[in-house]
N, C-alpha and C positions, 0 to 999 in steps of 0.2 A: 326710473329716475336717473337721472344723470351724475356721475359724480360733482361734487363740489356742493350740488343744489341740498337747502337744507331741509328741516321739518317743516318748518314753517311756512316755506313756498312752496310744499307738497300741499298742506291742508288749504291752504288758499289759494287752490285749482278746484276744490271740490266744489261742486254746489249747496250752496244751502249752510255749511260752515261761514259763511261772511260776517252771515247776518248780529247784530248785537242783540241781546237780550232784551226787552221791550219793545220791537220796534222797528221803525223808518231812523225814530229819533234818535236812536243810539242810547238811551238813559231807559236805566232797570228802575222798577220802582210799583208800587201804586198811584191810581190814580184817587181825586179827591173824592170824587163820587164813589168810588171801592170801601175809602173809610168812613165814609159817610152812613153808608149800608151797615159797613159793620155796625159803629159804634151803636146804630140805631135799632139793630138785632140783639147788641148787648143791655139795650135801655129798656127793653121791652121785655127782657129776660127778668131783669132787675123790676120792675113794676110789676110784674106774676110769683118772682118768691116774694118778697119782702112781708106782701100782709100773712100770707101762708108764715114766712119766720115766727114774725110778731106773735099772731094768732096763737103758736105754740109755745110761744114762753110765756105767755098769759095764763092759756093753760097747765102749763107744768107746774108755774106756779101758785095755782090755785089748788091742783092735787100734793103738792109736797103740804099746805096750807093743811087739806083733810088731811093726810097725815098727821099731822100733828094734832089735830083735834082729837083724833080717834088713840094715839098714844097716848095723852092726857084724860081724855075718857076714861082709858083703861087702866094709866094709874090712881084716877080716884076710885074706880072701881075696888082694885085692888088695898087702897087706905083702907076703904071701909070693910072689905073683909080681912082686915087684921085689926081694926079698931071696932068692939064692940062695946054696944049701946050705941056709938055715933054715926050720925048721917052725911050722907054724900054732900048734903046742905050747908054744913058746918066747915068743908073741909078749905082748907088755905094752903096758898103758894109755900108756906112752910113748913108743911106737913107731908109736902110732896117732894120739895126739892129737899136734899140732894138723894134723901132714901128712895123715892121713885123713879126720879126723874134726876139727869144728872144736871139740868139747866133747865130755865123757864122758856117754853119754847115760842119762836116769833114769827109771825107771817113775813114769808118770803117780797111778800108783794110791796111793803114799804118799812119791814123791822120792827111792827110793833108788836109788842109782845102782849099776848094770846089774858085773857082773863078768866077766870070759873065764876059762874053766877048759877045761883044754889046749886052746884054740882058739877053745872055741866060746862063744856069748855067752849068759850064763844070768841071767835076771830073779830078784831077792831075793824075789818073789811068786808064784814057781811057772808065769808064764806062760810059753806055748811058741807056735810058731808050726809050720803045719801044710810040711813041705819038698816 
């Protein structure tokens, strides 16, 4: 290198240093057909989880649902073996709350709270629990 001459006119003798980023054109960037790919790789992403998400919150909340059948099961169980002469048939939400149970418990799937018919404890949404 000569004196005087700077960095600049050194690297732009190289070959191949010229050149810009993207190109002939000079502009960096994607092209539209690049994000078009993508987005259309992410859309297809999104339509394979989604029913898979759903699917398991339906699920989940159908087992927290047994649970709570099978809790309430087991504190009328329990009524009745502290109340004798009485049947599991007999027993009411007030005989249960708050000494069994410390609230009347609700199906997750739309809030409504759970009933006992003669005994046993029956979901508003048709869930069961397998004995």
């Amino acid at each position: 290198m000569r004196a005087g001459t700077g960095l600049k006119t050194a690297f732009r003798a190289l070959p191949g240093l010229n050149k810009a980023p993207g190109g002939a054109k000079g502009r960096g960037g994607f092209a539209l057909a690049e994000l078009l790919v993508v987005v259309l790789i992410i859309g297809i992403l999104v339509a394979v989880a989604a029913p898979v998400y759903i699917g398991t919150l339906a699920n989940a909340r159908e087992r927290a649902c047994q649970a709570n059948l099978r809790t309430t099961d087991g504190a009328v169980r329990q009524w009745v073996a502290a109340e004798p002469g009485r049947t599991a048939a007999s027993v009411t939400w007030d005989d249960l709350v708050p000494a069994y149970l410390p609230a009347r418990p609700k199906c997750p799937l739309d809030g409504r709270e759970l009933n006992i018919i003669d005994g046993v404890a029956v979901c508003p949404n048709g869930h069961t629990y397998p004995e």
